[in-house]
N, C-alpha and C positions, 0 to 999 in steps of 0.2 A: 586090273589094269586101268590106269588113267583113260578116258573116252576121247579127249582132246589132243590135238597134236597141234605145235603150233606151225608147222607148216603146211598142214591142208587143215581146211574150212569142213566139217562136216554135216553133210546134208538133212538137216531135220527143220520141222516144223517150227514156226518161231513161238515163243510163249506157250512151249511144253519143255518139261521138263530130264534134263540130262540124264543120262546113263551114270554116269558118275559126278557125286553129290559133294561139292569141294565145304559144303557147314556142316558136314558128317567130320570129316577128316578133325582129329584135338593138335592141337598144339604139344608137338612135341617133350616131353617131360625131361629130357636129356641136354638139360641147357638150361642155364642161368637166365632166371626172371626176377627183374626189381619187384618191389613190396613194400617200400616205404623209402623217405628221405631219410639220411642222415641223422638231419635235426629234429625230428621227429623223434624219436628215440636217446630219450638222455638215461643216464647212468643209474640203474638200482629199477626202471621203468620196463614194461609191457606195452606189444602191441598187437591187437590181433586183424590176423592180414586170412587171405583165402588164396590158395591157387585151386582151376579147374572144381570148386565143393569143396574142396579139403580144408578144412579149418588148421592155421599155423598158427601159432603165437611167437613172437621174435622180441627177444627180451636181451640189452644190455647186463652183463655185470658190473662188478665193482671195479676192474679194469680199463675199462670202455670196450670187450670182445662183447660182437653180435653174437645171441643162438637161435637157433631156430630150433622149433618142437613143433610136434603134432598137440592140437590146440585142446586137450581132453587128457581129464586125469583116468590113469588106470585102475581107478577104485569105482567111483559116480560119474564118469564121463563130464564134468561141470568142465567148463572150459579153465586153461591154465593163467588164462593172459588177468584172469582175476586175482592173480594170488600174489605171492612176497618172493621177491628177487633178495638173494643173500650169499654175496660172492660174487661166484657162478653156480648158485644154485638156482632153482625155480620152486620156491614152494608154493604146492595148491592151498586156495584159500579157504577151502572146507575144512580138512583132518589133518594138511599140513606136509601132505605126502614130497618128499623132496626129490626131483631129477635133477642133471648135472647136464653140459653142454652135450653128451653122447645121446641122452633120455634114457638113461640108465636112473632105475631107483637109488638111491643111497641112504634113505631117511624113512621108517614110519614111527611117528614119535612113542607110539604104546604097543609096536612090537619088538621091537631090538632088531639092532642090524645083522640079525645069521638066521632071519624067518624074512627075508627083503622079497615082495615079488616082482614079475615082471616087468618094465617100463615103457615107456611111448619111444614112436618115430622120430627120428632126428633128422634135420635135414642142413647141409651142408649151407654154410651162407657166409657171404662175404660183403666189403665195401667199397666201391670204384666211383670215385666222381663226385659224391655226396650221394648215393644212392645205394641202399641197401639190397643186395641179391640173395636169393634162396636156387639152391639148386633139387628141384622135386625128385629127378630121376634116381639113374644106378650113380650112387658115391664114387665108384669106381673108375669113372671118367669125367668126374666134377675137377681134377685141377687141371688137366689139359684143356677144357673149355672157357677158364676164366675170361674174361670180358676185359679187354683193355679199355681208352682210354675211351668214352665219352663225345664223338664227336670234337670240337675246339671247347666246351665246358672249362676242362680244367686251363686253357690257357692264358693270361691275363693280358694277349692282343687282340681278345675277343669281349664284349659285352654278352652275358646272357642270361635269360629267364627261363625257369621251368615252366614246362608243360605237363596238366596233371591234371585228369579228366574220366571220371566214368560213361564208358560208352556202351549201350543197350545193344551193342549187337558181336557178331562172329568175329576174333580178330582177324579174319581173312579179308570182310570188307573195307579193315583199315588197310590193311597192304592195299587193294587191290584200289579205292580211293584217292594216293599218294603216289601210286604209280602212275595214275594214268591223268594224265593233264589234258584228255581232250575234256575234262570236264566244266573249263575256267568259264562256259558259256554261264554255269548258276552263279558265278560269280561276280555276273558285269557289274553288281551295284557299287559293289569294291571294288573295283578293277580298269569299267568300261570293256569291251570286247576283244577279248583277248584270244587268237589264235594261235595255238600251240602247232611245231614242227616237229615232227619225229626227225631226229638225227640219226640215228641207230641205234641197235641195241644189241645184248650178248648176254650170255644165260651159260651156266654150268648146273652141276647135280644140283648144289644148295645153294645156287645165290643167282640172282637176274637183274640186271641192270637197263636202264632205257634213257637217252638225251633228248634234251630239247631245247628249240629256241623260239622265242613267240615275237609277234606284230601285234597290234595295236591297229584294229579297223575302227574301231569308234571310241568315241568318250576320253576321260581325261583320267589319269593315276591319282591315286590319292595317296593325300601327305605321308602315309607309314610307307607306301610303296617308293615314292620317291626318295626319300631319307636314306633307306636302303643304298639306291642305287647312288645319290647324289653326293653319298657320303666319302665314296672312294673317286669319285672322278676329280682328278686333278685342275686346278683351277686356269681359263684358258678353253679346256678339249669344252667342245660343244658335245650337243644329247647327239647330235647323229654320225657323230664318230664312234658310239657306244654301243655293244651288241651285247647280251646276255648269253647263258649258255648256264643250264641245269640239267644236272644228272641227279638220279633217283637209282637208289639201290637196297635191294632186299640180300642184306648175309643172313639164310636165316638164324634166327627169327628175329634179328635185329634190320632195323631200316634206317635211311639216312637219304638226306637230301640236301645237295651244294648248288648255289650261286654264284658263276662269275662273271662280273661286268667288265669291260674293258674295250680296249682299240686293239689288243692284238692279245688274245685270252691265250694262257700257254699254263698246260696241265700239270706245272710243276706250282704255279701260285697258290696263295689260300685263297679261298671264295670267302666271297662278302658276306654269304650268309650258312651257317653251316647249322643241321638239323640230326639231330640225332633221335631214332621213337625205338619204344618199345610195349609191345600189347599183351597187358600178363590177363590170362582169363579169370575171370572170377567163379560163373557158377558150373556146377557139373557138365551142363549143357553145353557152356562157352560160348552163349550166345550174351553176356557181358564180356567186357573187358574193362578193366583199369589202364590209360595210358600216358606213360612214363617218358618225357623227351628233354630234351634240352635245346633249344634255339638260342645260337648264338649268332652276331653281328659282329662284325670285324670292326676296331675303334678305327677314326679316324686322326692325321695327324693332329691336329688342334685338341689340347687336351681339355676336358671336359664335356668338349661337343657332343659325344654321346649321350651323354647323363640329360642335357638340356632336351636333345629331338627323341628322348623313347618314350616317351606316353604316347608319341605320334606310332610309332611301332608295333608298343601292345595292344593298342587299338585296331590297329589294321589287320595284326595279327590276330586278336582274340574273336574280329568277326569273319576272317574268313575260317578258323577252325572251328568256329559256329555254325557257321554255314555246311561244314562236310560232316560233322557229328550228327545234326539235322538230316542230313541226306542219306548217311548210311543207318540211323534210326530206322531211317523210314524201307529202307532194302532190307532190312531186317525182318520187318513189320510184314513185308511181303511175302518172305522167307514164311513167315509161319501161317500166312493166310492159305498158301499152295501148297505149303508141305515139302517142299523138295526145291532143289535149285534149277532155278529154270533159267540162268544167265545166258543169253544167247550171244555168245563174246565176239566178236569178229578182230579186235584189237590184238596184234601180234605180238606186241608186247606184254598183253596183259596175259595172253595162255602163255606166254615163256611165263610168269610170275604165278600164275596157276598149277603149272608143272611143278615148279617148285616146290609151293604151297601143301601139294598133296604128295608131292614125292619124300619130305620134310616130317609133315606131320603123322599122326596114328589113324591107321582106319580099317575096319573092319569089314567094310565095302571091295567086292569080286568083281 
């Protein structure tokens, strides 16, 4: 049983550690996790990726279809992502041994094809957005999970950059990071003093959501932060006719974060800033992750304006997600000094997104 409940507070000591261990709980295997871009991967080429330990290799044909393989020939175990793409074949680059998109053998060059043995794991994979997925789990529930669209990525009233980053700790502390905005105080040197409002929030079995709007008690925005908002404000409306309104959401395992600025914000608009992530774990442990987003900006009417103010953007952008890689590095770092998770949360939002979290993922914890 989860220990947390997000609507009573339960009484323990502070900086000891919980009943229930939410950097125990893995990452779900039954859902679609990126592994590489697109463009990453051209035709007749090899790439070798990791989910949770597991060595994959994901290799184009002569088609342009992704496969994914478990990354180890069934002969010497030598990894496959070394070897020769021909078709949709995979040969390994030692003895030559050939799988097909299933990891089914079909080839050993010096035995004949009616002595063929066993072959490697295949794992289901696909393409959405410019991003390559593998689905780890049961096959069996891999197309009802496909992944739609990306966030605003694919649309062309959007400007946007990928996000693409190894993070040295639990993907839990990235959800839990991105959810919770009372943090923006590490953030005043980018920011100035920014206090965060909880508006509400709502949570189901697999997915938590929390609003917010923030003030400005001290210091001044800096240029990527203004650009943002300055971008969409009509010319004429002043800054104090102008309110923000962000919502953060965990479907899991995917997350997403929207901005809209306006005089009269109505939840049928696109936001000015729309954030799509996703935390594929890398080692056994899943205390790395790889993570995979897409941040888009809404263009503005003046055509090219965009193109001119985004170095002021990914600037702004690239040190405030410096700042949070940094910080959840370091809750990591604690994570293994203590042994155990000693989070003493009181945020209601954040156990609704903890609930989640462990209700979501695998654990072997009673």
């Amino acid at each position: 049983m989860i220990e947390e409940n997000s609507a009573v507070l339960p009484i323990r000591a502070a900086n000891s550690p919980n009943a229930f261990d939410l950097r125990q709980v893995q990452a779900h295997p039954n859902y679609w996790y990126p592994v590489a871009w697109s463009d990453e991967l051209g035709v007749g080429r090899t790439l070798a990726r990791r989910f949770a330990g597991e060595p994959i290799v994901i290799y184009r044909g002569s088609g342009g279809r992704v496969s994914a393989l478990e990354d180890r020939c069934a002969h010497r175990q030598v990894p496959l992502h070394l070897g020769v793409v021909s078709g949709d074949i995979l040969k390994c680059h030692y003895h030559g041994w050939a799988y097909d998109p299933s990891g089914k053998c079909v080839d050993v060059p010096y035995l004949g094809k009616c002595r063929l043995p066993n072959g490697v794991k295949s794992y289901p994979s696909c393409e959405v957005d410019g991003l390559i997925f593998i689905f780890p789990g049961d096959p069996a529930v891999a197309q009802s999970r496909l992944p739609s669209a990306l966030g605003s990525s694919g649309r062309g009233d959007y400007k946007t950059r990928r996000l693409n980053r190894e993070v040295a700790c639990h993907y839990t502390f990235m959800h839990e990071n991105l959810f919770d905005m009372n943090h923006q105080f590490m953030h005043r040197k980018q920011m100035g003093s920014m206090k965060a409002q909880c508006l509400g929030r709502e949570h189901g079995d697999d997915w938590a959501q929390v609003e917010y709007s923030f003030s400005r008690s001290e210091g001044k925005s800096s240029m990527g932060e203004r650009v943002i908002v300055d971008l969409v404000r009509k010319r004429g409306e002043s800054r104090g006719d102008f309110r923000d309104h962000m919502r953060i959401r965990t479907d899991y395992p995917y997350q997403s974060l929207k901005v809209w600025v306006g005089r009269d914000i109505k939840p049928t608009q696109d936001p000015v800033l729309d954030v799509w992530l996703c935390y594929t774990p890398l080692d056994h442990q899943q205390r790395e992750n790889r993570t995979y987003g897409y941040l888009s900006v809404k263009k503005p009417p003046i055509p090219g304006l965009i193109h001119a103010v985004w170095p002021f953007v990914v600037w702004f952008t690239e040190n405030i997600f410096r700042e949070d890689k940094d910080i959840v590095e370091q809750e990591q770092l604690a994570y293994n000094a203590q042994g155990a998770d000693w989070n003493n949360e009181v945020f209601p939002a954040l156990r609704d997104l903890r609930g989640v979290l462990a209700r979501c993922g695998i654990s072997d914890q009673t």
